[in-house]
C-alpha positions in Angstrom: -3.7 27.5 2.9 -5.1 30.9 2.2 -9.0 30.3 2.1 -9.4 29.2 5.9 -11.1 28.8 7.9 -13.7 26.8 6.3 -16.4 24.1 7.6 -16.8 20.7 5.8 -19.4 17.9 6.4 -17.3 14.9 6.2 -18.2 12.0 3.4 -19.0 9.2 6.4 -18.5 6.9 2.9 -14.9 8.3 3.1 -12.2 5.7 2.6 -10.7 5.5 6.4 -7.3 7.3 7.2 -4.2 4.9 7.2 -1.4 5.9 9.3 2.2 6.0 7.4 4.9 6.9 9.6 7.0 5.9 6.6 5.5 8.6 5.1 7.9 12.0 4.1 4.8 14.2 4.2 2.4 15.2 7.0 -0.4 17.9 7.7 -0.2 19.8 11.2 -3.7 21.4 11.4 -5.6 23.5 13.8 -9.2 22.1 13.6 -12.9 22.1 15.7 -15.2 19.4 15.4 -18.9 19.6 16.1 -20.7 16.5 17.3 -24.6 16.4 16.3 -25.5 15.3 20.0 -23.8 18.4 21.1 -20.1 19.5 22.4 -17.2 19.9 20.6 -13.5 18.9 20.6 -10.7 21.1 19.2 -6.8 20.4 18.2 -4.0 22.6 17.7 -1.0 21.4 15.9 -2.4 18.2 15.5 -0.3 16.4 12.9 -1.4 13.8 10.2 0.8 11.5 7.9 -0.3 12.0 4.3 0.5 10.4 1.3 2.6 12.8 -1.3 3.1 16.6 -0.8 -0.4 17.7 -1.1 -4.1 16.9 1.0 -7.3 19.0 0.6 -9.1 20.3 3.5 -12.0 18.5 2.5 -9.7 14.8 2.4 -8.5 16.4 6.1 -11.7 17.2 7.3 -12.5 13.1 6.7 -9.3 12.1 8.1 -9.9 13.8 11.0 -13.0 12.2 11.8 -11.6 8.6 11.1 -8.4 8.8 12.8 -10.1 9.9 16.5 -13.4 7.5 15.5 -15.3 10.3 16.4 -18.8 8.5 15.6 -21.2 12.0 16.3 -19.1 14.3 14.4 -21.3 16.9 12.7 -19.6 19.7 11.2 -15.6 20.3 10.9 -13.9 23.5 10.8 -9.9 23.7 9.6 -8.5 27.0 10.8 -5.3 26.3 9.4 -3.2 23.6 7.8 0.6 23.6 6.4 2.7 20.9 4.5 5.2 20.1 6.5 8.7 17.5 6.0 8.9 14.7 8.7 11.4 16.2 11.1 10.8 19.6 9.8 8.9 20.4 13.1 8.8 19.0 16.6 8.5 15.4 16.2 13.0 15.2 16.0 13.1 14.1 19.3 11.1 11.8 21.3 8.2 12.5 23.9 9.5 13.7 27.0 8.3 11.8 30.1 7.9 13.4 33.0 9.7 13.0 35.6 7.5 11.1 38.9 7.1 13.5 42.1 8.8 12.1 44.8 7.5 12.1 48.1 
């Protein structure tokens, strides 16, 4: 997406986000989220399941607040987002557990 970064002040009226890990479509999105009480968290690569090809930072912006129940969120900045395929990216293989230190 060419136009980012861009803030948005998520629709709290927004319908929630449903995962789909059925789904053949995800967003992976580099985003900041403000909370009106102060503080911030932000995510790199974060992936989302989407339904069809196509989300608009504005739907992101709201699914990013309902997927982490962030209740304070203020303001929500999407640096970047891509369209990617499931297995397109680095969710092939499974979660590597690391290994206990032995002592």
């Amino acid at each position: 997406m060419t136009n980012l970064p861009r803030t948005f002040h998520p629709d709290p009226e927004a319908p929630p986000y449903r995962l789909d890990q059925r789904s053949p479509y995800r967003v992976k999105s580099d985003f900041r989220v403000d909370f009106t009480n102060g503080g911030h968290i932000e995510a790199k690569d974060f992936i989302f399941d989407i339904e069809g090809d196509h989300v608009t930072p504005e739907r992101l912006a709201e699914m990013i607040v309902s997927a982490l129940n962030l209740l304070r969120a203020g303001p929500v900045t999407i640096s970047s987002m891509q369209i990617v395929r499931r297995g397109e990216h680095q969710d092939r293989d499974p979660a590597a557990v690391p290994n206990p230190v032995e002592g």
